[in-house]
TORKOL-4160 file (C-alpha; in steps of 0.2 Angstrom, whole numbers, padded with zeros to 4 digits, m for minus):
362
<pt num="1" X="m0031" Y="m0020" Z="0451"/>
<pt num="2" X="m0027" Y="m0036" Z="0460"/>
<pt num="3" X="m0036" Y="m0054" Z="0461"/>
<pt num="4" X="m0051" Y="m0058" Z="0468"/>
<pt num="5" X="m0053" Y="m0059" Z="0486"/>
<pt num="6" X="m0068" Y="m0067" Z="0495"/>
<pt num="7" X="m0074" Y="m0061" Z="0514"/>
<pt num="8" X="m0089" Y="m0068" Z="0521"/>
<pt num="9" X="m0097" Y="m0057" Z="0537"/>
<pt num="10" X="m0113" Y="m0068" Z="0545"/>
<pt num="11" X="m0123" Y="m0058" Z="0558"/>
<pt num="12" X="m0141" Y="m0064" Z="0567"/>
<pt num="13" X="m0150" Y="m0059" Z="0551"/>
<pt num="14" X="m0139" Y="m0058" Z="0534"/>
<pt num="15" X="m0126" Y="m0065" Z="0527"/>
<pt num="16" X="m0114" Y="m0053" Z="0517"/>
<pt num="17" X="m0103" Y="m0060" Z="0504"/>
<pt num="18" X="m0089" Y="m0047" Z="0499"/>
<pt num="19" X="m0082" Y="m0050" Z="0482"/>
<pt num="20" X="m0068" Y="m0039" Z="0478"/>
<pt num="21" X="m0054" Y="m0035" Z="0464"/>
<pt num="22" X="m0056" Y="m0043" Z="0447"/>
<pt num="23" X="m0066" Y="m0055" Z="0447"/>
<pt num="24" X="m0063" Y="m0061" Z="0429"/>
<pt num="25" X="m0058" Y="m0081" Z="0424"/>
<pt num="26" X="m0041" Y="m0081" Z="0428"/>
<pt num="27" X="m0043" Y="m0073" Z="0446"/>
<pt num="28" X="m0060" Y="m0082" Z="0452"/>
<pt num="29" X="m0051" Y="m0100" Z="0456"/>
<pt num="30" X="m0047" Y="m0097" Z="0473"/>
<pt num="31" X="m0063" Y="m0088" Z="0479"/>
<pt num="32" X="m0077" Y="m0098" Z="0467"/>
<pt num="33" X="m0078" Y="m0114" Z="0479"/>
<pt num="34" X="m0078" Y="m0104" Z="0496"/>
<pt num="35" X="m0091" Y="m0091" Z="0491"/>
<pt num="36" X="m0103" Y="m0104" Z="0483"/>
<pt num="37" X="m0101" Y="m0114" Z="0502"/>
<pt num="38" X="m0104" Y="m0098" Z="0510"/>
<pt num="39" X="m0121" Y="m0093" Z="0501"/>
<pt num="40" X="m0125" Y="m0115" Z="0503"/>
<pt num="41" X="m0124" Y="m0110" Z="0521"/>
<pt num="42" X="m0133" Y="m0093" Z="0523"/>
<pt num="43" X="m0148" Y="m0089" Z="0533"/>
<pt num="44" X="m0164" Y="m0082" Z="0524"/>
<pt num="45" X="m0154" Y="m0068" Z="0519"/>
<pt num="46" X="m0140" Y="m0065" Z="0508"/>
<pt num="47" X="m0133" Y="m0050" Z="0502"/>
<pt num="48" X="m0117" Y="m0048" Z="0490"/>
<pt num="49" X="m0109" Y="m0035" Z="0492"/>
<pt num="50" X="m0097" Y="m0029" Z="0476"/>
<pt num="51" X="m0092" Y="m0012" Z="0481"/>
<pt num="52" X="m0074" Y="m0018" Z="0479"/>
<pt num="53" X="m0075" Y="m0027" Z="0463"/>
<pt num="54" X="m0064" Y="m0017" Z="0451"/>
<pt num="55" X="m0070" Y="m0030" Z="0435"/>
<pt num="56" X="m0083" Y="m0041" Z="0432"/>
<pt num="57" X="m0081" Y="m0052" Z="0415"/>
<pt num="58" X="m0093" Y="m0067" Z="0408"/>
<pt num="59" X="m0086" Y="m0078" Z="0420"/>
<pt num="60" X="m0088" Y="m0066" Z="0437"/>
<pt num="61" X="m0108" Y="m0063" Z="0431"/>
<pt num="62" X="m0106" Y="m0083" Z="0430"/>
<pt num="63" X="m0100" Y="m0085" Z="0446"/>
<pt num="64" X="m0113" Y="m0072" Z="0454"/>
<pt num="65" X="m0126" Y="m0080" Z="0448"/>
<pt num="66" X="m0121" Y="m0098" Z="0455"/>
<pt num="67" X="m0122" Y="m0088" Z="0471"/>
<pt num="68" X="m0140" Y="m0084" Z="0469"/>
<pt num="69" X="m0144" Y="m0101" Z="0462"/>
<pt num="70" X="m0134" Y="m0110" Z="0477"/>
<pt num="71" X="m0144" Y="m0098" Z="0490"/>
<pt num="72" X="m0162" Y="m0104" Z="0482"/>
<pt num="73" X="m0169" Y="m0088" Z="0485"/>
<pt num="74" X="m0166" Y="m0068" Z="0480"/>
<pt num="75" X="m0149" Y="m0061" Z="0485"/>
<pt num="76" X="m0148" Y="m0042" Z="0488"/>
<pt num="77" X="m0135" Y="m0034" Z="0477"/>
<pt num="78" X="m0124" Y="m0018" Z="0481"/>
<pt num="79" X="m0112" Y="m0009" Z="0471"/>
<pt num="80" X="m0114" Y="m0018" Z="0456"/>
<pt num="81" X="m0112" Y="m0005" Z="0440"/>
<pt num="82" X="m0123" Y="m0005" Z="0427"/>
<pt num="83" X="m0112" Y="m0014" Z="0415"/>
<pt num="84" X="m0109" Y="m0026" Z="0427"/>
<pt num="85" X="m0129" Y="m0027" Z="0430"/>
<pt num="86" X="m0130" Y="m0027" Z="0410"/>
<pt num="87" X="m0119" Y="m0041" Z="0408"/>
<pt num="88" X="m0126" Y="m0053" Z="0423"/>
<pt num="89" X="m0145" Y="m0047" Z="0415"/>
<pt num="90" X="m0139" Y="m0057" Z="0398"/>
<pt num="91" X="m0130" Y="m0072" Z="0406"/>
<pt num="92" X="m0149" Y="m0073" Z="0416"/>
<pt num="93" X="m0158" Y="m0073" Z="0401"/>
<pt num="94" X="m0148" Y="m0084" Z="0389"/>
<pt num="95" X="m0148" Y="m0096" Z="0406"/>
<pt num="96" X="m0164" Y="m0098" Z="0406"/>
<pt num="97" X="m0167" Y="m0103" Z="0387"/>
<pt num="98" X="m0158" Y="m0116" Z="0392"/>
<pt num="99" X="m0145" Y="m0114" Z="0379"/>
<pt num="100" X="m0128" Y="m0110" Z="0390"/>
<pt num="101" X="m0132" Y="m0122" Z="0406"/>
<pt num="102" X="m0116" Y="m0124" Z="0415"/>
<pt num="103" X="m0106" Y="m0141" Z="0409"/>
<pt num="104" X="m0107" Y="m0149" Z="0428"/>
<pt num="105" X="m0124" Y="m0149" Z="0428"/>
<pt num="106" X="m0126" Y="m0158" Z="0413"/>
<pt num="107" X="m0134" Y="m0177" Z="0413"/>
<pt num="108" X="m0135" Y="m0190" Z="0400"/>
<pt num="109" X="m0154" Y="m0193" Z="0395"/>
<pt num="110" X="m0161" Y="m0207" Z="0385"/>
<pt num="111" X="m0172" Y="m0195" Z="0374"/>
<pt num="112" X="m0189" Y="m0202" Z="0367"/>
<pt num="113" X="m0196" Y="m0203" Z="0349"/>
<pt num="114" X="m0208" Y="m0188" Z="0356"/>
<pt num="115" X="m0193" Y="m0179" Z="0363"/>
<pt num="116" X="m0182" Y="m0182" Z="0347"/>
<pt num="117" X="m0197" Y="m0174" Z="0336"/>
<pt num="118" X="m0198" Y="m0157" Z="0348"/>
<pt num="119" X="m0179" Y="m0154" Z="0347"/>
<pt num="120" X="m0181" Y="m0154" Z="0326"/>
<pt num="121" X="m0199" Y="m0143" Z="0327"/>
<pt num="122" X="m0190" Y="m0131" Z="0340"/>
<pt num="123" X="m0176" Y="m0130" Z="0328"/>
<pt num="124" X="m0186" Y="m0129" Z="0313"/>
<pt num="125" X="m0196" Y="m0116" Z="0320"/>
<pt num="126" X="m0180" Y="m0105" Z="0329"/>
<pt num="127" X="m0172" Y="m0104" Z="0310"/>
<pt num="128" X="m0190" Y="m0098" Z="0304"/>
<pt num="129" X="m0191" Y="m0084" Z="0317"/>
<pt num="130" X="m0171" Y="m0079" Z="0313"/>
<pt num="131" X="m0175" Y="m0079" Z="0293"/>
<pt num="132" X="m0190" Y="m0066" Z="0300"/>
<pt num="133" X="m0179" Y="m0058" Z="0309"/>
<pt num="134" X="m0164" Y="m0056" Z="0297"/>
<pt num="135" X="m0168" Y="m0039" Z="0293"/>
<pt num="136" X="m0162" Y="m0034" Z="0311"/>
<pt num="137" X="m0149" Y="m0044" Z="0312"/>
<pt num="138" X="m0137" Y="m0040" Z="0298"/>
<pt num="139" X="m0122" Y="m0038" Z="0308"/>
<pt num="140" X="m0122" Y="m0055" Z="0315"/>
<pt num="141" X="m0118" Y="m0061" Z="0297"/>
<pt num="142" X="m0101" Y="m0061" Z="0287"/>
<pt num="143" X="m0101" Y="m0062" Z="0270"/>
<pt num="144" X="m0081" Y="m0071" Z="0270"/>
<pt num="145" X="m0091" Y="m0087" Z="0279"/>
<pt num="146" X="m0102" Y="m0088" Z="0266"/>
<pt num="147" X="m0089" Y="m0087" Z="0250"/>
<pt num="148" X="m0081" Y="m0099" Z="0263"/>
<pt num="149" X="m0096" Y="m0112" Z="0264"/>
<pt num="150" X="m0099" Y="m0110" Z="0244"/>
<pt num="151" X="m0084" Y="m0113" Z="0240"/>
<pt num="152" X="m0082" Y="m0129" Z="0251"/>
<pt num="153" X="m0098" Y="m0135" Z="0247"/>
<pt num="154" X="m0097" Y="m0132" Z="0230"/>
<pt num="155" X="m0080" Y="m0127" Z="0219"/>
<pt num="156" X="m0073" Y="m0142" Z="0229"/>
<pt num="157" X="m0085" Y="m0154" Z="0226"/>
<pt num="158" X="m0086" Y="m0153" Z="0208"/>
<pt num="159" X="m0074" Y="m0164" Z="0201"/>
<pt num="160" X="m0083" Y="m0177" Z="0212"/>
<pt num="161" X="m0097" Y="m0175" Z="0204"/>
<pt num="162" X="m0094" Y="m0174" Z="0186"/>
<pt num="163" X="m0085" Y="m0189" Z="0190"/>
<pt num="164" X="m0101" Y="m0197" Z="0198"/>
<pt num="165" X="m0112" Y="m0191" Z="0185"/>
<pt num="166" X="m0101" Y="m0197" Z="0168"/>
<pt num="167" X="m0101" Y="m0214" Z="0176"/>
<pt num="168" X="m0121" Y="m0215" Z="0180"/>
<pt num="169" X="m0123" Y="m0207" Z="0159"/>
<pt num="170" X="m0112" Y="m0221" Z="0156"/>
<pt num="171" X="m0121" Y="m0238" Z="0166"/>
<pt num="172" X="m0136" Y="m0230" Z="0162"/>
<pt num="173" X="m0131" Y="m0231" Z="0144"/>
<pt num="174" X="m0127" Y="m0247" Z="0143"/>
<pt num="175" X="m0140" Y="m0257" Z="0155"/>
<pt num="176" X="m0153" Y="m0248" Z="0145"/>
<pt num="177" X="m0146" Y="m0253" Z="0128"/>
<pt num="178" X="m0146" Y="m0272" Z="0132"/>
<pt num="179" X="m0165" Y="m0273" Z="0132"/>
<pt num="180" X="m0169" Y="m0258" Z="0119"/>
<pt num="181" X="m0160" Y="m0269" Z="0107"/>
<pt num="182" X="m0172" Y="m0282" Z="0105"/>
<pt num="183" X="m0184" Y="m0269" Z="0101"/>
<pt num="184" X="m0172" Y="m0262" Z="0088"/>
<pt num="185" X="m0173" Y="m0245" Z="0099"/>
<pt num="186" X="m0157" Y="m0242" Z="0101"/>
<pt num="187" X="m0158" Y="m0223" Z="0097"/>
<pt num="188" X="m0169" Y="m0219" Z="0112"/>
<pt num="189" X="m0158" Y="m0225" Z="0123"/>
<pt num="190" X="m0152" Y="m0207" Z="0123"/>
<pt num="191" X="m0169" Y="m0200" Z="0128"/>
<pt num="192" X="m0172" Y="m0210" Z="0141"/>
<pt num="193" X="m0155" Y="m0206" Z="0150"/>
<pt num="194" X="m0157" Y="m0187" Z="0148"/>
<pt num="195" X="m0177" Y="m0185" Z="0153"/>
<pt num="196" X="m0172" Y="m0198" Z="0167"/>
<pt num="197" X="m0155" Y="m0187" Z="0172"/>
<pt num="198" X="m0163" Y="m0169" Z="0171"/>
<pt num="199" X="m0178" Y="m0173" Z="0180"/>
<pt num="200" X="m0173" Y="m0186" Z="0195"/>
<pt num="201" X="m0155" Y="m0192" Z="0195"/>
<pt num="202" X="m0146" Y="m0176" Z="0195"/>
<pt num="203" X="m0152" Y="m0167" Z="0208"/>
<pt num="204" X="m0154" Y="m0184" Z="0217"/>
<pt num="205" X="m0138" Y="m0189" Z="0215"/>
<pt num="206" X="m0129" Y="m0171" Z="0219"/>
<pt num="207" X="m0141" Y="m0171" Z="0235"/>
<pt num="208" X="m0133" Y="m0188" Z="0241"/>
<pt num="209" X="m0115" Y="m0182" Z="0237"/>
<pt num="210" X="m0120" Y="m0164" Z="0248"/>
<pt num="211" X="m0128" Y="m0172" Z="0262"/>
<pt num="212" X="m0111" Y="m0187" Z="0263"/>
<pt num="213" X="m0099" Y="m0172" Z="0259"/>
<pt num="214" X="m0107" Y="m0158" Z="0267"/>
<pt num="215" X="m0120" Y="m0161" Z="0280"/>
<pt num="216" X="m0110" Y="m0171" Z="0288"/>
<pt num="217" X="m0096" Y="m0158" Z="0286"/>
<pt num="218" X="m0108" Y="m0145" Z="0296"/>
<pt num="219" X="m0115" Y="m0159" Z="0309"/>
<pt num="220" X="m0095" Y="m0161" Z="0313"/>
<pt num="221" X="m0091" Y="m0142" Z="0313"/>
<pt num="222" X="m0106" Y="m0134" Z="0324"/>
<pt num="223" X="m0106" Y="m0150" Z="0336"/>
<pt num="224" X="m0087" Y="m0147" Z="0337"/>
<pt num="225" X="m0094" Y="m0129" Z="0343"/>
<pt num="226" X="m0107" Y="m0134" Z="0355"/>
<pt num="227" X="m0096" Y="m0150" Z="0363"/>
<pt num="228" X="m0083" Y="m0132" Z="0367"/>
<pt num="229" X="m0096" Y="m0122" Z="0373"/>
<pt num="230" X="m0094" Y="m0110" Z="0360"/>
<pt num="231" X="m0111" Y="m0109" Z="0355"/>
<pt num="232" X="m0114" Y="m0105" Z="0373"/>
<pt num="233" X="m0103" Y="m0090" Z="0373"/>
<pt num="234" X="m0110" Y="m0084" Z="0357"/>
<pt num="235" X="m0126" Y="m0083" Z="0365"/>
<pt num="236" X="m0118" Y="m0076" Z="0383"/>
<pt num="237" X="m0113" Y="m0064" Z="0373"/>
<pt num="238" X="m0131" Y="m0059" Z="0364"/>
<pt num="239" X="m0126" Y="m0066" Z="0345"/>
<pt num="240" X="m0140" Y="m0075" Z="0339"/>
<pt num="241" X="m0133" Y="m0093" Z="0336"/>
<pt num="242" X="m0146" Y="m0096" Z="0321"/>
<pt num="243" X="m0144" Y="m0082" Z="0311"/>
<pt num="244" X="m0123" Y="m0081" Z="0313"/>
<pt num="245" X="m0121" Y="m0100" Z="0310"/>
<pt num="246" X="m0136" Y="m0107" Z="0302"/>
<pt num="247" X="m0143" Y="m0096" Z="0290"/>
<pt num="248" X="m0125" Y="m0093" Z="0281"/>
<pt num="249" X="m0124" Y="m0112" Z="0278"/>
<pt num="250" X="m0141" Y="m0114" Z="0272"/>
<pt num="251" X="m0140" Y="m0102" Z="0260"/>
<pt num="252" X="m0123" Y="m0109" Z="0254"/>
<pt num="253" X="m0132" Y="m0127" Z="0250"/>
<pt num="254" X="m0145" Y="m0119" Z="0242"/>
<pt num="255" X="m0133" Y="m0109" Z="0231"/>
<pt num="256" X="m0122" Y="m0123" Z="0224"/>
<pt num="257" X="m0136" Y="m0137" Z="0224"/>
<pt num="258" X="m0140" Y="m0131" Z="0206"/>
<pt num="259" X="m0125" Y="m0131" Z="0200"/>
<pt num="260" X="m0120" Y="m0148" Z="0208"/>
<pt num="261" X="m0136" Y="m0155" Z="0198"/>
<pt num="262" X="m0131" Y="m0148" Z="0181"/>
<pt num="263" X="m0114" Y="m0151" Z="0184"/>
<pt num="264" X="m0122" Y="m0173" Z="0185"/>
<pt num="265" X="m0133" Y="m0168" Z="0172"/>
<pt num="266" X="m0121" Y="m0163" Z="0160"/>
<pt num="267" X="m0109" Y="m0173" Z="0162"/>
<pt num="268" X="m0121" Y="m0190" Z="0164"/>
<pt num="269" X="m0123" Y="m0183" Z="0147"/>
<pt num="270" X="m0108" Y="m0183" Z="0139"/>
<pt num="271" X="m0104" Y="m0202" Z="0148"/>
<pt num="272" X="m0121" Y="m0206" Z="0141"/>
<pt num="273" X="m0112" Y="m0199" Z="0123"/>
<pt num="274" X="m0098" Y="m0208" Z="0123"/>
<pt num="275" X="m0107" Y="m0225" Z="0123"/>
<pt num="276" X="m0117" Y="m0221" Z="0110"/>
<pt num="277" X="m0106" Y="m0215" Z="0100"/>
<pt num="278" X="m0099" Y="m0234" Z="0104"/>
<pt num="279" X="m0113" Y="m0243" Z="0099"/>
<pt num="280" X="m0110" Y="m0234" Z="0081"/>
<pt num="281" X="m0123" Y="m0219" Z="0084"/>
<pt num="282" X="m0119" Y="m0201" Z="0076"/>
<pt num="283" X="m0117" Y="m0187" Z="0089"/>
<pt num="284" X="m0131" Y="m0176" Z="0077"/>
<pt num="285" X="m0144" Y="m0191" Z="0080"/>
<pt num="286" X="m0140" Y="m0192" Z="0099"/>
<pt num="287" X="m0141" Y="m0173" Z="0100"/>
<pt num="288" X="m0159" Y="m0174" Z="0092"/>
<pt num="289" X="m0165" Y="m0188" Z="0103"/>
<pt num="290" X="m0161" Y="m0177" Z="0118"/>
<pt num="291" X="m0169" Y="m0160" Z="0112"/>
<pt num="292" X="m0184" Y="m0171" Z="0104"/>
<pt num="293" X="m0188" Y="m0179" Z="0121"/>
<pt num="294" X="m0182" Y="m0166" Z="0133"/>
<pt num="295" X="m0186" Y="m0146" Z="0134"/>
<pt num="296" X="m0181" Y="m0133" Z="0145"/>
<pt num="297" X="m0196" Y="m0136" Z="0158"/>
<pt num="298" X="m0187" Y="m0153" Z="0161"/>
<pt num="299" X="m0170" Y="m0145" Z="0167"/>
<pt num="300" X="m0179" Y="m0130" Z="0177"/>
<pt num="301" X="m0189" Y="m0144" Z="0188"/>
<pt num="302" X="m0175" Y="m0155" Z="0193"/>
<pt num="303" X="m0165" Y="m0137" Z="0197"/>
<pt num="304" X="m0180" Y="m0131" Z="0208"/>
<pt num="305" X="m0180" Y="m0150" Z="0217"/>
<pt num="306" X="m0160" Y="m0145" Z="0218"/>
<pt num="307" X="m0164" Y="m0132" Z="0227"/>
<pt num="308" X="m0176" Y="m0138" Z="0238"/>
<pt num="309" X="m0165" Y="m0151" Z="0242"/>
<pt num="310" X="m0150" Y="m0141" Z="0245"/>
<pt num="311" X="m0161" Y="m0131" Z="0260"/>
<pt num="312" X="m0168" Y="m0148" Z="0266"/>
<pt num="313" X="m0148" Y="m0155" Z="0269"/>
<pt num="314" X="m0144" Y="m0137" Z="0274"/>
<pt num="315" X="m0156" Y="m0138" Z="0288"/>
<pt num="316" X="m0152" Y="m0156" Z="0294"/>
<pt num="317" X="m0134" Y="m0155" Z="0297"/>
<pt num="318" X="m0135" Y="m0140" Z="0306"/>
<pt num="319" X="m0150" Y="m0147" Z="0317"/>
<pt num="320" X="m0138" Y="m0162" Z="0318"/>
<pt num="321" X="m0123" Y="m0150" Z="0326"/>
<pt num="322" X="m0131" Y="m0138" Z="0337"/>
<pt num="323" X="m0142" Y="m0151" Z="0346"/>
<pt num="324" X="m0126" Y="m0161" Z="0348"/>
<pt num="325" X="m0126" Y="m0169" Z="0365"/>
<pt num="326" X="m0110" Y="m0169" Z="0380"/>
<pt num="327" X="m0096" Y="m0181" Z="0376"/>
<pt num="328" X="m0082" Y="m0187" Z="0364"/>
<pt num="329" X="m0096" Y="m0196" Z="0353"/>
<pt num="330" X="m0110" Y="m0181" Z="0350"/>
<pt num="331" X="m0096" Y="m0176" Z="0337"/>
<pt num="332" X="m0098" Y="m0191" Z="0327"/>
<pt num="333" X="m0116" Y="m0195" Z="0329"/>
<pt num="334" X="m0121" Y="m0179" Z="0324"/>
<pt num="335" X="m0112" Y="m0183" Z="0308"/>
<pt num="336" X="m0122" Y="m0201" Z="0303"/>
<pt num="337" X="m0138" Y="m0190" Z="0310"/>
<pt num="338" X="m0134" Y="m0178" Z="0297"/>
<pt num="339" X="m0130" Y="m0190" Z="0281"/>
<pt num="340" X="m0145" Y="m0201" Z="0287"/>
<pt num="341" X="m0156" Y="m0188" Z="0289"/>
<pt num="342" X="m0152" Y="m0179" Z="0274"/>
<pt num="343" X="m0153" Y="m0193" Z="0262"/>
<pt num="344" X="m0169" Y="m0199" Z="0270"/>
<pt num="345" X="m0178" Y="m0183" Z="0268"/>
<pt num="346" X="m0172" Y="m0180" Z="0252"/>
<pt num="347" X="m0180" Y="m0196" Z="0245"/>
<pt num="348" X="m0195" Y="m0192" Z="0253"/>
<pt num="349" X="m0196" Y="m0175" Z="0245"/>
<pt num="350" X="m0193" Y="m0182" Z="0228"/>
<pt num="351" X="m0206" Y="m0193" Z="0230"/>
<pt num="352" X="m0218" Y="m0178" Z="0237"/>
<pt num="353" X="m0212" Y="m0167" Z="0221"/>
<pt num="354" X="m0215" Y="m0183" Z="0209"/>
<pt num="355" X="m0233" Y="m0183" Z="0217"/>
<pt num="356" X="m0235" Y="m0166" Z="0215"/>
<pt num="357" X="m0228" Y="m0164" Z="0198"/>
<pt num="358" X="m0239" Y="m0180" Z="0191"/>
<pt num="359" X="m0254" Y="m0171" Z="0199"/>
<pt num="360" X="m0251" Y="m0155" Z="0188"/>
<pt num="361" X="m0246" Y="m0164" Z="0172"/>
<pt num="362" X="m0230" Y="m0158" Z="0172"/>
């Protein structure tokens, strides 16, 4: 099998563009510039002819179907295989969703408030349909990304975060012994750091270290993808972006958010301890305080708003990466999308769940 070679044979009512050899992406250089000047130039009719073409890759049904699209109107094909046909009938279709347009034909936009709101529903609603569709898409996921994810998102970050929460316990502590003194309630400065801690700083707090740490960690990696087209060639090559790369790292966040919040939780404890223990407090009466003012329902919210939160972040650093624009500064500004976005959105869903919890007296 040799290169590609290009002939061009005009009569009064066709043009034929002959393609033949391998026209894969390391042979198509020479003939990709003359062939698409040949069908910018052809009558009303072009035909292209592959009876000669020993192999047609991604980039030959690329470069067949810039033909047709530099003719602007239907080209009559002969001798293309039905793999070939199979192949050019997928690069067609994943062309026209838009989601592998060719890098030159690429322009910077200034994208409307309107326009920035259909790109997050679109998104939104593309994960929905591959969650739906997961059942028939089982081999598009790998379970070694996932342990990959989980462990990135979660075993890594816990020493940050135990770290974070026995400092809170401890401020916490302290700022909220200063004006209990005067009231000589010095004691219930150990249910007010634990109720306040299992219901809205621990999953809070652990949701702001996720979205820093990891949202902005999954904007960077899947706009890294999309700057380098490979998003583009996942979907050339009928892998369904959402479901391979999305899904995985959702589930991953939602996984190790509630361990991230119990990891705060506990820990804010034991800081919360230690300065009571300061202030001359037995560890049997700040162990009572907490059970008399706290109780397993307290824990299971502020894991369930964990949770929620973990998907919410999930889902915004991967919005952030895939809609990543052209250019050496999508990388980075899918990043800040993806902290702001996450931490944003997480505070407005803890203030939607402290609505909804006051509402149902819990």
């Amino acid at each position: 099998m040799s290169g590609a070679t290009l002939t061009v044979v005009r009569d009064g009512t066709a043009t034929v563009i002959a393609l033949a050899g391998r026209l894969t992406a390391t042979s198509l250089a020479p003939v990709w510039t003359r062939s698409i000047e040949a069908a910018q130039t052809a009558g009303a009719a072009l035909v292209i002819d592959l009876t000669g073409a020993d192999l047609v890759d991604t980039s030959g049904a690329a470069l067949l179907l810039a033909l047709e699209h530099a003719h602007e109107g239907v080209a009559e094909w002969r001798g293309l295989g039905p793999k070939s046909a199979a192949l050019v009938g997928r690069l067609r279709e994943a062309m026209a969703d838009g989601k592998s347009a060719p890098v030159a034909a690429r322009t910077v936009t200034r994208v409307g408030i309107g326009q920035h709101f259909l790109i997050r529903v679109t998104f939104f609603g593309h994960t929905i349909l591959a969650v739906l569709g997961l059942p028939s898409k089982l081999r598009f996921l790998r379970g070694s990304d996932f342990f990959r994810l989980t462990e990135r998102a979660g075993t890594q970050a816990m020493p940050l975060v135990i770290m974070m929460g026995f400092l809170i316990g401890m401020i916490l502590a302290f700022q909220s012994a200063i004006p209990m003194r005067q009231f000589g309630a010095d004691i219930y400065v150990a249910a007010l750091v634990s109720l306040s801690l299992f219901r809205e700083l621990g999953p809070l707090l652990a949701a702001v270290i996720l979205a820093g740490r990891t949202g902005s960690a999954f904007a960077a990696e899947l706009g890294t993808m999309v700057v380098n087209e490979e998003v583009a060639a996942l979907t050339t090559m009928g892998i369904d972006a959402e479901t391979m790369l999305v899904i995985p790292r959702v589930a991953a966040a939602m996984v190790v958010m509630p361990a991230l919040a119990l990891g705060v939780d506990v820990a804010g404890v034991i800081g919360m301890g230690f300065v009571m223990m300061i202030l001359g407090f037995p560890p049997s009466a700040i162990l009572q305080q907490i059970q008399a003012a706290t109780g397993p329902g307290d824990l299971l919210l502020g894991l369930f708003k964990a949770v929620a939160f973990g998907a919410a972040i999930g889902l915004i650093g991967c919005r952030a990466g895939l809609t990543a624009g052209g250019g050496p500064r999508a990388v980075g500004e899918a990043a800040t999308s993806a902290v702001v976005g996450g931490i944003v959105v997480t505070i407005l869903l803890d203030g939607l769940f402290a609505v909804i919890f006051y509402r149902l007296g819990l």
